[in-house]
N, C-alpha and C positions, 0 to 999 in steps of 0.2 A: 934655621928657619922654623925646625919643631918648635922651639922656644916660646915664640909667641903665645901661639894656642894652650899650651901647659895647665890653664885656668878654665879651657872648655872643659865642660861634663860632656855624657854622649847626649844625653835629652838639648842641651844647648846646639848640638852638631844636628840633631832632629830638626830641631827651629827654626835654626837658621835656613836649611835646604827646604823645609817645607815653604818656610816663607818666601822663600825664591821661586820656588819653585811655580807658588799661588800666582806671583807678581809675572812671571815670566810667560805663566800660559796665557794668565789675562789677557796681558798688550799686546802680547805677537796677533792676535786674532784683528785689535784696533791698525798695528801694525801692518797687518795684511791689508787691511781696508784702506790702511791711508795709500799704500802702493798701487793699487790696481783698482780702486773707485774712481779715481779723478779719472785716468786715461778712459774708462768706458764711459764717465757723466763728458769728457771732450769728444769721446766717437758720437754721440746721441748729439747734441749741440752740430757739431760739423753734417752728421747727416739730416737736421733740420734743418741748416742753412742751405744746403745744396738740395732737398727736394722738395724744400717751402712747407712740410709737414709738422703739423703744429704737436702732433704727438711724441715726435722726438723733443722739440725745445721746453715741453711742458718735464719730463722723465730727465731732463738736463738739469732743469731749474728745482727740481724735486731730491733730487739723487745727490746736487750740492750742497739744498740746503742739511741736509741729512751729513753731507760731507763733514761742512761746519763745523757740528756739536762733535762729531766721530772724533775730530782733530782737537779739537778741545778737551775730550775726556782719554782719547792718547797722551795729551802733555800732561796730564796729570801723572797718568800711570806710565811713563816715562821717566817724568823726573823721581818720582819713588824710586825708582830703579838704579836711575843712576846713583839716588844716595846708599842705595844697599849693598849697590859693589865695594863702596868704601866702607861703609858702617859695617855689612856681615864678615867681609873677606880682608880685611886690611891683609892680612898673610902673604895673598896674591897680589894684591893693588900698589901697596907700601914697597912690596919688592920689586915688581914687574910694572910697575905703573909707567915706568922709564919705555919700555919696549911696546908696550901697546897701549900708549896715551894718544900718537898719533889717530887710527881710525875715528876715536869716540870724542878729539878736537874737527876732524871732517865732517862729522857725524852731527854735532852741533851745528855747522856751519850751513849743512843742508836742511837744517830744521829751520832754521832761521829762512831762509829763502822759501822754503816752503808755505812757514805760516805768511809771510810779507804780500807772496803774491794770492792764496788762498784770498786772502781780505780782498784784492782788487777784483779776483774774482767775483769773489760773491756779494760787491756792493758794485760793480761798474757796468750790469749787465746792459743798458740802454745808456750809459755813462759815458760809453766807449762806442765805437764799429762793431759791428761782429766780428770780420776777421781779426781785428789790435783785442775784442774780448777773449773770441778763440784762443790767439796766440797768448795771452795772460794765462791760460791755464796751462803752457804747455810746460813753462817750470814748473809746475805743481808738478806735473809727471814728471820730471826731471829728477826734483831733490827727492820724492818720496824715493822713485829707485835709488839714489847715491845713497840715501840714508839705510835702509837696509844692505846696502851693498857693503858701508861702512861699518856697520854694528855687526854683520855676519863674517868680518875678515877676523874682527877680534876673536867673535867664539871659534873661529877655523885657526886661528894663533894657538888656542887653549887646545886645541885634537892635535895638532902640528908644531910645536912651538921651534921657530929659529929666528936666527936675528939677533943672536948675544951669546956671550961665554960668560962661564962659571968661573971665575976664579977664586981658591980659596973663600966660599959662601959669599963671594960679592960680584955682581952682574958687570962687566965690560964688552967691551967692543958693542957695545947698541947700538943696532942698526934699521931705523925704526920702519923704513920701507920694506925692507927686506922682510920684516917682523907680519906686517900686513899682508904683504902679498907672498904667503907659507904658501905650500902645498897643498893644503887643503881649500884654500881659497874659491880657485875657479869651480869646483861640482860644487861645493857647499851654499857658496853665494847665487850661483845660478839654479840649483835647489828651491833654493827660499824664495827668487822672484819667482819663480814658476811658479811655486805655492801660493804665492800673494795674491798671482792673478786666479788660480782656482777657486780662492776661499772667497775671494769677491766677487767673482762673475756667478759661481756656481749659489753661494746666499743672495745675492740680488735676486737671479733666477728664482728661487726659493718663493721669495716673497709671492711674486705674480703668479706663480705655479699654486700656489695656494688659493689667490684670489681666483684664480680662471678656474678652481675646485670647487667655488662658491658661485660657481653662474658668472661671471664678471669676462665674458671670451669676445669683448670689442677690441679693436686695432690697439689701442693705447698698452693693455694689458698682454695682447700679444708681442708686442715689441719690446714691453717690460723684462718679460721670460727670454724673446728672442737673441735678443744684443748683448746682455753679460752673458748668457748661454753658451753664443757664439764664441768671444772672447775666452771663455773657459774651455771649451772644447777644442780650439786650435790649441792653445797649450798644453793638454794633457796628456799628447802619443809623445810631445818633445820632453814633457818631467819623467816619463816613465823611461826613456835613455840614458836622461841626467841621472835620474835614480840609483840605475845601472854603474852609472860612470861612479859613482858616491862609494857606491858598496866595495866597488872593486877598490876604491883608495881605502877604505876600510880595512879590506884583506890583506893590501898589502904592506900599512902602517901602521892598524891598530889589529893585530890578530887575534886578541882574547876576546877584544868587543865583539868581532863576527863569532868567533866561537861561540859567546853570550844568545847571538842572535838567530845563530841556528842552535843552540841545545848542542855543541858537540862539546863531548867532554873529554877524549881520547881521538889523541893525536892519531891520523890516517890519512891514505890516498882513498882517491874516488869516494868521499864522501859524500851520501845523498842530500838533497834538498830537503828539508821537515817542511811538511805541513800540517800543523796544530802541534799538540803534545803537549804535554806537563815534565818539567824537570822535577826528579825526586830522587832522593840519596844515588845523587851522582850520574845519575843517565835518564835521557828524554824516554817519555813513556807514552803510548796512546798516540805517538806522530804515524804521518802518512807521509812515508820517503819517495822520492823519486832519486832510483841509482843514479849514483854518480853528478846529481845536477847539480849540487853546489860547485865540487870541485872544477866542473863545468863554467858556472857564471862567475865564480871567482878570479880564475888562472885561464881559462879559455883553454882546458886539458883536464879531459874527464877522468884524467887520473893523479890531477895536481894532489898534494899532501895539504892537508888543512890543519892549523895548527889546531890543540884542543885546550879546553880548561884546564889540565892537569898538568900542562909548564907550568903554571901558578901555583901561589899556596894560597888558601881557601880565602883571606884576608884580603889579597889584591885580585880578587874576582868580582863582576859586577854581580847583582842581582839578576840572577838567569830568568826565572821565569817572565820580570816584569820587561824587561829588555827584550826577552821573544817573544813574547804577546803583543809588545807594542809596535817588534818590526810585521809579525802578522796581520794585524788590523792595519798598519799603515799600506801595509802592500794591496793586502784587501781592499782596503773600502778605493786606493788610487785605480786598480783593474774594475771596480763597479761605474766609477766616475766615466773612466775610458770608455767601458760598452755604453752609457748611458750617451756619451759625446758620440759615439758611431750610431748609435742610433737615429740619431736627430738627425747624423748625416746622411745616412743614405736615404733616409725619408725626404730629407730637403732635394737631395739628390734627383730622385724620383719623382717628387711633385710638388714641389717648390712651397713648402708649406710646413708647418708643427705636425706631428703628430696627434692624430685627435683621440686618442683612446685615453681613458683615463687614468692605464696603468703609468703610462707616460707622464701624467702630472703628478700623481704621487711620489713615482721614482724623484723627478725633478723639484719638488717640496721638501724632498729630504737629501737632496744634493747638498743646503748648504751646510749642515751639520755634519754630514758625510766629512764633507770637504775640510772642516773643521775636526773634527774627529785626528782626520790621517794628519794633520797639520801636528796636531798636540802626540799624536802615537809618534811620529816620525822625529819631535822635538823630545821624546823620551826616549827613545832611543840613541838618540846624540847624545845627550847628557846623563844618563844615570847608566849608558855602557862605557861610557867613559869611568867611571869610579874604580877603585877611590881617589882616582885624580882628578883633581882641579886643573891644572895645566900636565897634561898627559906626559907622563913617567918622568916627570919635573921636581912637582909639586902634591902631594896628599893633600886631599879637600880637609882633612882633620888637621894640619897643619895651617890650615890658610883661615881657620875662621877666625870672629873675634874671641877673643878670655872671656871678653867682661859677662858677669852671670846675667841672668833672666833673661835670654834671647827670645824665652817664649813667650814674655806678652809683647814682644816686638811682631811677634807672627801673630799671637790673638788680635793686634790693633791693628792691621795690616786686613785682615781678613775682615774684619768691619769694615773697613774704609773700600775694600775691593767689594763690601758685599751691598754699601750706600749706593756706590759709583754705577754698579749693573741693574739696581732698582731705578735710579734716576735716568741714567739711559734708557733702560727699557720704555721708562714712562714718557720721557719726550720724546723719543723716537715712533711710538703709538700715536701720541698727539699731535705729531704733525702727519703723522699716514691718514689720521680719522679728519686732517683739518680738509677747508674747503679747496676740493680739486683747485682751482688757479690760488698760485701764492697773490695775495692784495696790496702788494707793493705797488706804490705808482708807477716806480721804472718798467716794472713787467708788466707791459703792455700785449706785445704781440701775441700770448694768450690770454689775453681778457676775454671772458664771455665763452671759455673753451669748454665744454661739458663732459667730464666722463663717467660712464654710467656703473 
């Protein structure tokens, strides 16, 4: 399998990861959007039809068409992708393509479903009933979850890989179900929706959080912040056990990664928890321990043994600092999202209402970046404490790229094309926020004449 690669330089190996890496932060964020917008633009629609409230069905029809463009500039930065797994990595794909072709033929299959009925959605809204419109969206929420479900079995295949034997360097017994549903599967994929629905409820929130910053504190705008708000904040006490559950399949099948991501460099029992610190020739420096907590959340035995750096030789270690910084910040800014989610609750709790202080909408302004943020920390730590494999202790990512030279204006043209795509979005995305409160469709009727201030 080294074979292949024989013809990468290391600036080639730079390239190609950077360029993945560009590609893979991008979309997951559109990713997330396409998951968990449709189900909140379907709660806002369902609660305008049951309380005749012209404010939810205007924040339906707004939030869709926003939907739209999101899923149109996804398939772009999608299908890029799919050609970079074959174009950067043939090593992996050429070999292993056999064991985990399945998820990413599913994985199409709910794309297609998705975009099919998005359309009827967003052209059938007075075309249809309401409830046969309703129910037209409810595949949207359907395939967006299988599609991620589908995409995240594969990269759970790459930290867990089974489902085939090695024989003599050629793959048999393929077992391609078996392949999808590894062991890493279930926290991994339930992980990610969880994240989906934060990074969408919590940046919708954002939006309005900001408006109601600017004077704008009518009903329409409070419901704007309220409903993805909602929806983020039931989710975020249940990601923070999923999380839990994650780490602990980390401990106990990828044990250099966790070493990576606490800074432990020498093998012990009862090792402490870090909080902060810099890795430097060989051991974490400037961290805040709490005895004993890792071996604690690890093994649930505050005197479990945690494996360290130093079974390794320096080559098959990941990148320590960037690996603990990222599980730092992911945990972080996920425990600031939590208290901000308790917040609104027990205020709602108490008096059935937002919060009116303005620390409160600042906090909630910068929820969606937050929320994006831990999205991109928590997506780097999956993949760069995995290194240097590509399919975990299979596969070396150096063995799996393409030969061919110049990988790196494949990244320099990629990076334009990723740097057009976020200008254009940003700009139509602005221009429909700044267009006239009622969409001027003929079908959209029932809020004609709807004013918000």
């Amino acid at each position: 399998m080294g074979q292949l690669a024989t013809g990468a330089t290391p600036g080639d190996l730079v390239a190609a990861r950077t360029q993945m890496a560009v590609s893979l932060g991008w979309h997951i964020v559109l990713a997330c959007l396409g998951v968990g917008m449709p189900a909140i633009t379907l709660i806002a629609e369902w609660r305008g039809h049951r309380t005749g409230d012209a404010n939810y069905r205007l924040l339906a029809r707004r939030w869709g068409r926003a939907m739209g463009v999101l899923f149109a500039v996804g398939a772009v930065s999608g299908t890029i992708l799919s050609f970079e797994m074959g174009l950067l990595w043939p090593g992996m794909m050429g070999v292993y393509g056999q064991v985990i072709g399945l998820p990413f033929s599913l994985e199409g299959i709910a794309f297609f479903i998705e975009a099919i009925f998005l359309g009827v959605y967003l052209y059938a809204w007075d075309r249809l009933s309401p409830v046969k419109h309703l129910l037209s969206g409810v595949p949207i929420v359907v395939a967006g979850v299988l599609s991620a479900f589908f995409v995240v079995t594969a990269n759970a295949w790459m930290q867990a890989p089974v489902g085939f034997r090695t024989v003599r360097g050629r793959i048999v017994e393929v077992h391609p179900w078996r392949a999808m549903f590894n062991p890493s599967f279930p926290s991994q994929t339930l992980h990610m929706i969880l994240a989906a629905f934060m990074v969408a409820g919590f940046g919708i929130a954002s939006v309005y959080a900001v408006a109601m910053l600017r004077g704008r504190r009518d009903r329409y705008h409070r419901l704007g912040l309220l409903l993805p708000f909602t929806v983020a904040a039931v989710v975020a006490l249940p990601q923070v056990v999923v999380g839990d559950w994650a780490a602990r399949f980390v401990a106990d099948h990828q044990p250099i990664k966790l070493a990576a991501m606490e800074g432990v460099f020498e093998t012990a029992r009862g090792v402490p928890l870090h909080i902060a610190g810099v890795a430097i020739d060989g051991e974490l420096r400037y961290a805040v321990g709490i005895p004993h907590g890792l071996s604690l959340l690890a093994h649930a035995d505050p005197d479990a043994e945690i494996v360290g750096l130093n079974t390794v030789p320096p080559e098959a270690r990941p990148p320590v600092n960037i690996v603990h910084w990222g599980f730092q910040v992911m945990v972080g800014l996920g425990f600031a999202m939590l208290l901000l989610a308790l917040w609104l609750g027990l205020y709602w709790w108490r008096r059935r209402d937002l919060p009116r202080t303005r620390w409160f909408l600042l906090a909630t302004s910068v929820s969606g970046a937050a929320a994006v943020g831990a999205l991109e920390a928590g997506w780097t730590v999956t993949e760069v404490g995995r290194q240097p494999w590509i399919v975990y202790g299979v596969l070396r990512t150096a063995d799996a790229v393409n030969p061919a030279p110049g990988l790196v204006w494949g990244a320099v043209l990629v990076g334009i094309v990723y740097t057009v795509l976020t200008v254009a979005s940003v700009y139509v995305l602005r221009r429909m926020a700044r267009d006239k409160p009622v969409p001027i469709a003929p079908q959209e009727q029932d809020v004609t004449g709807f004013t918000v201030v």
